[in-house]
Residue, then its C-alpha position, 0 to 999 in steps of 0.5 A: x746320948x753316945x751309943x757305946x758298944x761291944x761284943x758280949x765277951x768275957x775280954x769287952x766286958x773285963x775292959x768294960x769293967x771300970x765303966x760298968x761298974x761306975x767306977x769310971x765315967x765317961x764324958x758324956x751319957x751313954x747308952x750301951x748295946x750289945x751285940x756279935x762282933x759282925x753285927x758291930x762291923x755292919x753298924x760301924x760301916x754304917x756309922x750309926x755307933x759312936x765309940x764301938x769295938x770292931x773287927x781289925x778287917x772291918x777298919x779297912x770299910x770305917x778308917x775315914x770315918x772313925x779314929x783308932x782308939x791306942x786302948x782295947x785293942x784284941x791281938x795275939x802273938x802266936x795266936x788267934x782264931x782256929x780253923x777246926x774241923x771233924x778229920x779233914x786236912x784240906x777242908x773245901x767249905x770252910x765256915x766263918x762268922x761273918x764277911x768283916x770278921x778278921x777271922x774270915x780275912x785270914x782264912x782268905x788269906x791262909x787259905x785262898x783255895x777255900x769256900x767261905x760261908x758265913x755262918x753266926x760265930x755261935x753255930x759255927x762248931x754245931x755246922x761243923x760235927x753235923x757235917x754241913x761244912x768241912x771245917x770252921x773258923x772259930x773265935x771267942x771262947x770257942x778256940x779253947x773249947x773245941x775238943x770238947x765237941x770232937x773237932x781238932x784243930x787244922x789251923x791256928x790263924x795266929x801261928x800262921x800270921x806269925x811265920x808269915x810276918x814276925x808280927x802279932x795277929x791283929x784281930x780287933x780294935x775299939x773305935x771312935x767316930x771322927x765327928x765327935x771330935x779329936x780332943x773327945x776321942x782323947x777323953x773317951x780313949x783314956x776312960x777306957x785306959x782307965x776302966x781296963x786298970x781299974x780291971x787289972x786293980x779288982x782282977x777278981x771281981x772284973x773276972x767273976x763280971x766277965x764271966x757272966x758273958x763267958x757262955x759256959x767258960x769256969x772261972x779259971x777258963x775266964x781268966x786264961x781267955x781275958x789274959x790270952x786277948x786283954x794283954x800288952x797291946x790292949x793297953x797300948x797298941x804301940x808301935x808293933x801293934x800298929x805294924x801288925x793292923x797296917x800290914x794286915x790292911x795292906x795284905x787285904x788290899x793286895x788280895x784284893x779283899x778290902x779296900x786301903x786304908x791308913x789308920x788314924x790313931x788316937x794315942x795318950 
């Protein structure tokens, strides 16, 4: 029984939608777990998932023990997770959802004078206006509902990504473990191009499916997330997508905040 899972987020389930709903089969059975993205990481770096969404950082701990799906992939071009906080311009405790979390290697990058603390991604915006950190990196629906909480924005991560290096912000990516197989990477990797078009096929159904793990988002809110982070690279990571993860690996080796790693694609 293959152990799949994602993050409970309205982009994982819009993608998830062609599985969930039965219109799509994967090739083998399956059990689905749900869980936060730094919860993912841990479980992937201990290879106890199969097929599994993971934060673009954690594939520098996983790369030789997991293949890159080309689908599913969670990037932004000009944008990505917001550093927010309640005035301060020069935060010093800066909260992040967890030490694999990309978010949190693009604060260390962005912000190398910071302290990092990690806090759940859900908490991070209450951590914030209490006054127990300076400022927080927030990601998921967070970074388009943050004003609502009287925070603004310090930092857009994926603005900064983008005048560093002309390229999108490379912030998750589905993966598939290599001891399955090449050729069931293959069969797994286009179910799950195939579930993402069945998604853009019933977009309204696979937007009112997605919304149910939104936390609080309106429909229209649903869609503008799903489309900001279910978009060109989703559906083929191509070859900027693919510059965008090395470089972002490469840099994270030279900081000395991960180790090297070379992604090993699975392509359609």
């Amino acid at each position: 029984m293959l152990k799949i899972a994602h993050s409970p987020d309205a982009d994982d389930a819009y993608m998830f939608y062609g599985i969930a709903s039965g219109a799509v089969k994967l090739p083998a059975p399956y059990v689905e777990f749900l869980s936060d993205i730094e919860t993912l990481n841990k479980l992937a770096i201990e290879e106890l998932l199969d097929i599994t969404a993971v934060s673009a950082h954690a594939l520098a701990y996983i790369c030789d023990r997991y293949y890159v799906m080309s689908v599913g992939a969670s990037m932004g071009e000009g944008y990505g997770p917001v550093v927010v906080g309640r005035g301060v311009d020069r935060p010093r405790h800066v909260a992040v959802p967890g030490r694999y979390t990309t978010a949190a290697l693009l604060v260390r990058l962005a912000m190398p004078h910071v302290k990092t603390v990690e806090i759940p991604f859900d908490k991070i915006m209450d951590a914030v206006s209490a006054g127990v950190v300076d400022a927080g990196a927030l990601i998921h629906e967070g970074q388009i509902t943050y004003s609502r909480h009287g925070l603004r924005k310090i930092l857009d991560l994926g603005e900064w990504w983008l005048r560093e290096t002309g390229l999108p912000t490379p912030l998750g990516l589905d993966v598939v473990r290599k001891t399955l197989g090449r050729d069931f990477a293959v069969a797994v990797t286009r179910a799950l191009a195939e579930s993402i078009k069945y998604a853009d096929e019933h977009r309204e159904e696979a937007l009112k499916y997605a919304q149910k793990f939104s936390r609080g988002l309106t429909l229209e809110e649903t869609a503008k997330f799903v489309d900001m982070y279910v978009n060109a690279y989703t559906r083929d990571i191509g070859q900027r997508g693919k510059k965008a993860l090395e470089e972002l690996l490469a840099r994270a080796k030279e900081a000395g905040l991960a180790p090297g790693c070379i992604p090993d694609y699975i392509d359609l």
